[in-house]
C-alpha positions in Angstrom: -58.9 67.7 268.7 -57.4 67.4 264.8 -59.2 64.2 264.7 -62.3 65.2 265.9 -62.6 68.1 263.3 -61.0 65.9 260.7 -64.5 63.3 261.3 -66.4 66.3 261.9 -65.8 68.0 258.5 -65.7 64.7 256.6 -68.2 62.6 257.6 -70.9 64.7 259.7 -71.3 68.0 258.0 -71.8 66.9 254.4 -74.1 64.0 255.2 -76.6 65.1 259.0 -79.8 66.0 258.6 -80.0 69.4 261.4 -83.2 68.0 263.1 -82.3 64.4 263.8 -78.9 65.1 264.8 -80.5 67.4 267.1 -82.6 65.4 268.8 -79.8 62.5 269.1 -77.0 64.9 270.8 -79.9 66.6 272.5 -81.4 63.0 273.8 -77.6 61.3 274.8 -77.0 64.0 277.0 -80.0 64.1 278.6 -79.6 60.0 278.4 -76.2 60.2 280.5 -77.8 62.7 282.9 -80.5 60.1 283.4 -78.2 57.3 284.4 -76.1 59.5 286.4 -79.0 59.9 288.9 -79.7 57.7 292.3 -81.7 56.7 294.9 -85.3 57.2 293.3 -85.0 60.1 291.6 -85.5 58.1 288.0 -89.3 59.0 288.0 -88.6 63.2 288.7 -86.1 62.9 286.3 -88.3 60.7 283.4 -91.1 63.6 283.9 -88.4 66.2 282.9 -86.9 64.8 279.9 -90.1 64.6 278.7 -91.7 67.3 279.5 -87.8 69.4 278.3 -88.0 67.3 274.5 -91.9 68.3 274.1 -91.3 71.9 274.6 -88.2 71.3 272.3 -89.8 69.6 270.1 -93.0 72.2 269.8 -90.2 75.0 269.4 -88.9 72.9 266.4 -92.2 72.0 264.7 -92.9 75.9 264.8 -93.2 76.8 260.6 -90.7 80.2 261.2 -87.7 81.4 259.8 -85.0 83.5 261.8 -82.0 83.4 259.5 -84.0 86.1 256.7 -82.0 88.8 255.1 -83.6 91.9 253.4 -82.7 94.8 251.0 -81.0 96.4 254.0 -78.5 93.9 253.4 -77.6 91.4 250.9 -81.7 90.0 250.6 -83.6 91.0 247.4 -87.1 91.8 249.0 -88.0 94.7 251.5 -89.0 93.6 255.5 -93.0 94.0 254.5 -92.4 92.1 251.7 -90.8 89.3 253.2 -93.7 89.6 256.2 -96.6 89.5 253.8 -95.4 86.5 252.2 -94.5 84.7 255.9 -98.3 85.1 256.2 -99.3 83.9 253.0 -97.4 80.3 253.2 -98.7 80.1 256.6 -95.4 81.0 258.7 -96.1 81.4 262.7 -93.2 83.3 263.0 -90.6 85.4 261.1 -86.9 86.8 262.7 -85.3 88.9 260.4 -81.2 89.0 260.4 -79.2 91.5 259.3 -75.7 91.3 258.8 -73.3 93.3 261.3 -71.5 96.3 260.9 -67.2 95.4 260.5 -65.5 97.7 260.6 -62.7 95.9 259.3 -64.2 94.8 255.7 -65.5 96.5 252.9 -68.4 93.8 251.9 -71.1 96.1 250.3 -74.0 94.6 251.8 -73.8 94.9 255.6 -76.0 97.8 257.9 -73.8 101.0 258.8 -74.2 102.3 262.7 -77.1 104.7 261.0 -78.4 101.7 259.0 -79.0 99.6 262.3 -81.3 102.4 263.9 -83.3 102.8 261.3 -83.7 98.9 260.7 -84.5 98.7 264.4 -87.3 101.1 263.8 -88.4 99.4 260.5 -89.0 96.0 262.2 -90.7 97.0 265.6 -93.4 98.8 263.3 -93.7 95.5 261.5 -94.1 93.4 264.6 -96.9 96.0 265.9 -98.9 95.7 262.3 -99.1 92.3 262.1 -99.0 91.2 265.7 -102.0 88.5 266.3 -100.9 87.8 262.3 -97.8 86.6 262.7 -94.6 86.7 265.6 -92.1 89.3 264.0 -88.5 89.3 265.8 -85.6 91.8 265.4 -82.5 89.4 264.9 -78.8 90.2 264.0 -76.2 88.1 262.3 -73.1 89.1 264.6 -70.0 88.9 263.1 -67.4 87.0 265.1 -64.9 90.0 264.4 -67.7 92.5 265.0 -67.3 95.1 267.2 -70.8 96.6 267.3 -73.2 96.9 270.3 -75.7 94.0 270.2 -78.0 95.5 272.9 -81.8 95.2 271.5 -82.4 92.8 269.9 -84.8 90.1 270.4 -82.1 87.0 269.5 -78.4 87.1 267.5 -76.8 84.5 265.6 -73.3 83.9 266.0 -71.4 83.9 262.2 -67.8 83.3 261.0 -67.4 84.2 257.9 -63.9 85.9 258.7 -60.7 84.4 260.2 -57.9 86.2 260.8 -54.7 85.8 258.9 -51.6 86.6 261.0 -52.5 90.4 261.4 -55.4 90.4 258.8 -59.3 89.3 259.0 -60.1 87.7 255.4 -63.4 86.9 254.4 -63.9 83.1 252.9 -67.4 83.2 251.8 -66.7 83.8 248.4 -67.4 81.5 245.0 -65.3 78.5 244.1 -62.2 80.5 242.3 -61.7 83.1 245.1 -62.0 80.2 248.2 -59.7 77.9 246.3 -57.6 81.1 246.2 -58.1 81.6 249.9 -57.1 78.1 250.4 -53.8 78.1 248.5 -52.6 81.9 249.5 -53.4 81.5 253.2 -53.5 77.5 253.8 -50.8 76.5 251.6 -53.4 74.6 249.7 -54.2 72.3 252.7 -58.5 72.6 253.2 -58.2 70.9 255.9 -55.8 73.6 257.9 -58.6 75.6 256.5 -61.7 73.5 258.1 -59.6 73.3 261.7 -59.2 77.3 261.8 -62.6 77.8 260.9 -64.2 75.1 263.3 -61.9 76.9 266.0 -62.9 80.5 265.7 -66.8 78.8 265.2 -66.2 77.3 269.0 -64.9 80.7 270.1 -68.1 82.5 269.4 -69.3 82.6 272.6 -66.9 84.4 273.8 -67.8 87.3 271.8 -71.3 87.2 272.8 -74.3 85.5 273.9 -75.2 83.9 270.9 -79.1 82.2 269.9 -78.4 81.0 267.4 -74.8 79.5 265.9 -75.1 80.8 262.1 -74.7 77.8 259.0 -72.0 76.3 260.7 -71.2 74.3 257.9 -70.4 77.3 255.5 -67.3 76.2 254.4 -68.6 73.2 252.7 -70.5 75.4 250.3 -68.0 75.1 247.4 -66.9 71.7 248.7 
């Protein structure tokens, strides 16, 4: 397992391109499915891997963003805003992501219970304005250490950008000087006991909920 997330963190993150590696993980399983198959079944089989990678591939060639943050957390422009200008480059779609309430961290941009209500409200007008205009969706960026009720939504993204210390949950997403801090107060200095805690809370995220979307799961090369 070590040397899987050693490769993973060295060689794949810094260097894949999201769309082709995609389509090759997506295509090898669906390869080994193929050849596990007998007695003339190839053809049905054929017919559903292609007919499975065009609808994929029409999902991924829709011009939509579902990772969009707004001044109800740490974004700079209002949901309208960010609407109007979705139409204006010509978006099909738009999901809009706020961060979670936790509980457990005092981050000044993140929704409060009352906050996630009225950004509920805000987005389900939006996506009855501008419907036949553009798809809107109501998204949330669940925190892995989030405790909040994720009932309503149209899709979440599972995030880590926590890990608990011992007793503690520390946030990591910082600049350079504070991770490099992290890294040497909690890791002993060591980024790579850093990369193989983060990669194994990322692989727990399902089982904190049924997740769309797996958030920038290469966040911890940011300041690499």
């Amino acid at each position: 397992r070590n040397n899987i997330l050693r490769f993973f963190a060295l060689n794949v993150i810094p260097f894949f391109d999201t769309f082709q590696l995609y389509l090759q993980v997506k295509i090898h399983v669906l390869r080994q499915q193929f050849l596990l198959k007998r007695n003339g079944r190839y053809a049905i089989l054929v017919v559903k891997f292609i007919i499975q990678l065009n609808l994929e591939m029409n999902f991924l060639n829709t011009k939509q963003n579902l990772h969009t943050h707004t001044t109800y957390a740490d974004g700079k422009d209002t949901p309208q805003e960010l609407v109007l200008e979705a139409i204006k480059r010509g978006f099909q779609g738009i999901g809009f992501s706020e961060h979670s309430y936790m509980e457990f961290s005092n981050y000044p941009y993140q929704m409060t219970v009352e906050d996630t209500a009225f950004y509920k409200k805000e987005i389900q007008e939006l996506k009855e304005k501008y419907r036949g205009k553009i798809d809107v969706f109501c998204g949330m960026e669940f925190e892995f250490f989030s405790s909040i009720p994720t009932d309503g939504f149209d899709y979440l993204i599972g995030s880590v950008h926590y890990l608990k210390i011992k007793d503690k949950i520390l946030g990591f997403d910082r600049d350079l000087k504070a991770t490099v801090s992290y890294i040497n107060e909690n890791f002993q200095g060591n980024g790579m006991k850093f990369a193989e805690k983060y990669f194994e809370t990322v692989a727990l995220l399902p089982t904190r909920g049924n997740f769309d979307i797996i958030g920038h799961f290469d966040l911890l090369t940011k300041n690499n």
